[in-house]
C-alpha positions as CSV (number, residue, x, y, z in Angstrom):
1,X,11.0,101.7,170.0
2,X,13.6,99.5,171.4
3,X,13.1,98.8,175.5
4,X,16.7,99.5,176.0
5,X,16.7,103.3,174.3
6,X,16.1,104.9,177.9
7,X,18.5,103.0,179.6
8,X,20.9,103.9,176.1
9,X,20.2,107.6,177.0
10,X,20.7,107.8,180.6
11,X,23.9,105.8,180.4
12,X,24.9,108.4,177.9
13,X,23.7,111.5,179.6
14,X,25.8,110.3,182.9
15,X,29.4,111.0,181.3
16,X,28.0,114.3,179.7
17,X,30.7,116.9,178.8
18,X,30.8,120.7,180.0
19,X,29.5,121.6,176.3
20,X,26.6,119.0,176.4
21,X,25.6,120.8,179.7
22,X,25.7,124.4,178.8
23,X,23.8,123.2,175.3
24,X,21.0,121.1,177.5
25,X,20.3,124.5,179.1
26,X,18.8,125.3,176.0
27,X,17.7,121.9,174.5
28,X,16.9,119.7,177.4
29,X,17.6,115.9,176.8
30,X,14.4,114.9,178.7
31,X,12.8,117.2,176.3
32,X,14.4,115.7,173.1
33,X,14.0,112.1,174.4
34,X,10.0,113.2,174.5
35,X,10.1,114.4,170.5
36,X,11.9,111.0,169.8
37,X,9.4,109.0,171.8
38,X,6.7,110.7,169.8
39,X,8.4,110.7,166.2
40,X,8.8,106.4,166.8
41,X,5.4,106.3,167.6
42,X,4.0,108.2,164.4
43,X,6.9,105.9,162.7
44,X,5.3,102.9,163.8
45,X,2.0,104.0,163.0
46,X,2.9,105.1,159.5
47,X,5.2,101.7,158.7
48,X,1.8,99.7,160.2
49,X,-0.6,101.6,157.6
50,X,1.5,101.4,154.5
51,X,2.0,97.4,155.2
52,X,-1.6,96.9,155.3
53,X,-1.7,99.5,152.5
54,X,1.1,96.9,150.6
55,X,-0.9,93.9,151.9
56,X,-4.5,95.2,149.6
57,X,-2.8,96.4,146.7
58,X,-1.1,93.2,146.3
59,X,-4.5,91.3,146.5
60,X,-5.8,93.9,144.1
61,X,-3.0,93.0,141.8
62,X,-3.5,89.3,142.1
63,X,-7.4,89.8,140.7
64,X,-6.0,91.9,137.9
65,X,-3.6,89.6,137.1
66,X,-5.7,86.9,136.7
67,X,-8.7,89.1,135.0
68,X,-5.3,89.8,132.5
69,X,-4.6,86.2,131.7
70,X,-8.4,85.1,131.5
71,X,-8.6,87.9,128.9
72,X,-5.4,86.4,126.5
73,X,-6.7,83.1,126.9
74,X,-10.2,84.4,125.7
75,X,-8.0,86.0,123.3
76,X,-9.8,89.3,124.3
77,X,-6.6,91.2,123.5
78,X,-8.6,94.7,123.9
79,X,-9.8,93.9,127.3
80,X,-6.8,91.8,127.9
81,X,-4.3,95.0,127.1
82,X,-7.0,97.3,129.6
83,X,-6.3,95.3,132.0
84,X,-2.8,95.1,131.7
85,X,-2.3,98.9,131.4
86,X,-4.0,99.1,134.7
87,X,-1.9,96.3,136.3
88,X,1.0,98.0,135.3
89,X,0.3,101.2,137.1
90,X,-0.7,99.3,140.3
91,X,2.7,97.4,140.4
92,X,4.2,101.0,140.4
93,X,2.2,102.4,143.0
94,X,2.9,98.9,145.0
95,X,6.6,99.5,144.3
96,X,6.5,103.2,145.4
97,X,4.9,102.5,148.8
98,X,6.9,99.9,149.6
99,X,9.5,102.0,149.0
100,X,8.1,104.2,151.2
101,X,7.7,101.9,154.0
102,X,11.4,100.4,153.5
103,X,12.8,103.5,153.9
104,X,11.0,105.2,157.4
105,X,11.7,101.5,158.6
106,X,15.7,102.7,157.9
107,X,14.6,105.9,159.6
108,X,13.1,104.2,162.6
109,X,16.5,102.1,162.9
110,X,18.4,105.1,162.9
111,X,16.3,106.9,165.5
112,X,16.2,104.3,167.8
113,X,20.0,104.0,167.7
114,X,20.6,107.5,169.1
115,X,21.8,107.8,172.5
116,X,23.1,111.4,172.9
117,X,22.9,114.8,171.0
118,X,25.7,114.5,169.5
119,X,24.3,111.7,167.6
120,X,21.3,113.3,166.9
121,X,22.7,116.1,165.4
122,X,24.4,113.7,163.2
123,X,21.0,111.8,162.1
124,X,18.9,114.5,161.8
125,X,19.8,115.8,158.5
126,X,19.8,112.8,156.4
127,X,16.7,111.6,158.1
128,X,14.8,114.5,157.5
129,X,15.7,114.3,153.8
130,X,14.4,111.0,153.8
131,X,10.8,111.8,155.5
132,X,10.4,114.5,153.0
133,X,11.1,112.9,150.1
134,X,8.7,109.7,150.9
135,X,6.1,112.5,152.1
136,X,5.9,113.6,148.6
137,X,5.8,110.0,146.8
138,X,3.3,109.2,149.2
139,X,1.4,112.3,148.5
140,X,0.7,111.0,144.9
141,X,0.4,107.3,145.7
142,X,-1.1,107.4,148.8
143,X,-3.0,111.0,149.8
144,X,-4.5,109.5,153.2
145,X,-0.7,109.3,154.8
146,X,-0.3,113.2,154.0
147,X,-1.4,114.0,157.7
148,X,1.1,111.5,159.8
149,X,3.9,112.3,157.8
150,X,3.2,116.0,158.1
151,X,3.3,115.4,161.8
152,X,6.5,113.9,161.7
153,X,7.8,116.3,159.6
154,X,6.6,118.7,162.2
155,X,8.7,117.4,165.0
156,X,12.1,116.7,162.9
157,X,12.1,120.3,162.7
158,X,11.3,120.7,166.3
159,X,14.6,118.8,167.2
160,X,16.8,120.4,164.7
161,X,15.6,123.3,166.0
162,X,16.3,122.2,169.6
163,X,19.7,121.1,169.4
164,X,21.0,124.3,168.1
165,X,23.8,124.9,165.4
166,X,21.2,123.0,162.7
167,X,19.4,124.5,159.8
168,X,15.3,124.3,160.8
169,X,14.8,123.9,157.2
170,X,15.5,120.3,155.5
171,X,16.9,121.8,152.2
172,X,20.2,121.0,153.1
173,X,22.8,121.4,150.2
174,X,26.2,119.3,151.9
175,X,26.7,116.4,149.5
176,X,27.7,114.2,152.6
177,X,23.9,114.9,153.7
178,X,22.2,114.2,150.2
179,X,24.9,111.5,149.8
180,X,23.5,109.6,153.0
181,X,19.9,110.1,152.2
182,X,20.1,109.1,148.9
183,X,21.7,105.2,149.9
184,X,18.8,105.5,152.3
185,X,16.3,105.8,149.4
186,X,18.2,104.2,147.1
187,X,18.9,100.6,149.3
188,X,14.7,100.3,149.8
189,X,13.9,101.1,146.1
190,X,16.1,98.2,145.1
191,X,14.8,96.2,147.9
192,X,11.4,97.0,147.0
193,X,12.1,96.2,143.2
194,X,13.6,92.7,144.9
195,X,10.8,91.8,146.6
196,X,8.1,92.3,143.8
197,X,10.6,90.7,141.1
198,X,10.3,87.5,143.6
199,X,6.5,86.9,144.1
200,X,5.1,89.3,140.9
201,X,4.8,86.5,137.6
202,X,5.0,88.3,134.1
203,X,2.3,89.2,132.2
204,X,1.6,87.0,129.5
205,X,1.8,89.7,126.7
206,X,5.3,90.2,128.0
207,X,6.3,86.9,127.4
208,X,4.8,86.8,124.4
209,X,6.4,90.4,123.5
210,X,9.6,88.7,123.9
211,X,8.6,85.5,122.0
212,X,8.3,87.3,118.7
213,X,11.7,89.5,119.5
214,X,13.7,86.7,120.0
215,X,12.0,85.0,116.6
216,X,13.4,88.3,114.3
């Protein structure tokens, strides 16, 4: 977490309001600033694991791919299309976990930009849409992560439930909360799609799929 996100909250906390006082006798900031601390560093953790994750599937994908093109140039179309089918499944998964990691990176950004309730009430929601939804991508693509996320699930739901006037569930229904976690998810799929379109080559029985279209 940014160095400066203490001195962000204290400044923050010095000019509080009488509302902001009567509601940190039930939610204490020092409290929340603790949850915060500890939902970065699980963040952190997470967004390390899924780039090293990102970092072996890739390799994995450069052996298929080459396995692939070995295989048409043997013109060993039966191995060649086994191959393919499995690369094709890996450049999803790759695509779904770097999705993944895109968007708790957005989540991180937005945590780490909080400096007073108020903001965090606004946050919360969207954000904890957002944890859930790559909890459950990763869950199929990536089992092992199940546990952090969880954990970070955990304390979302501790702050909502701190600050007060929140639902403690994330199933929130307001379209202006779906609305802003679905840009969330939406900006790192694309980004994710992006970034494999750029350093991914095409599969040789692709191009020569669209060989013989352009030919009829």
């Amino acid at each position: 977490m940014s160095s400066n996100f203490p001195n962000k909250w204290q400044q923050s906390s010095s000019k509080e309001t009488i509302p902001e006082k009567i509601r940190q006798s039930v939610a204490p900031q020092g409290e929340l600033r603790k949850k915060l601390f500890e939902t970065d560093r699980a963040l952190t953790s997470q967004i390390s694991q899924l780039d090293k994750t990102v970092t072996k599937m890739n390799t994995k994908e450069k052996s298929l791919f080459s396995k692939t093109s070995a295989s048409f140039q043997r013109h060993d179309t039966v191995q060649a299309n086994a191959y393919a089918a499995e690369l094709a499944e890996l450049r999803k998964a790759i695509k779904l976990v770097e999705g993944a990691k895109l968007s708790l990176e957005s989540v991180q950004v937005r945590l780490t930009t909080i400096t007073d309730i108020g903001d965090l009430a606004v946050a919360i929601a969207p954000v904890g849409q957002v944890v859930r939804t790559v909890k459950r991508t990763l869950n199929v693509v990536m089992p092992s992560a199940n546990e952090t996320m969880g954990e970070i699930n955990s304390t979302l739901e501790g702050l909502m439930q701190q600050i007060g006037g929140v639902p403690s569930s994330f199933g929130f229904d307001t379209g202006a909360v779906n609305e802003d976690a679905e840009k969330i998810l939406a900006e790192a799929s694309v980004v994710a799609e992006s970034k494999m379109g750029n350093v991914l080559p095409t599969l040789p029985y692709l191009k020569n799929d669209e060989a013989e279209a352009d030919s009829t």
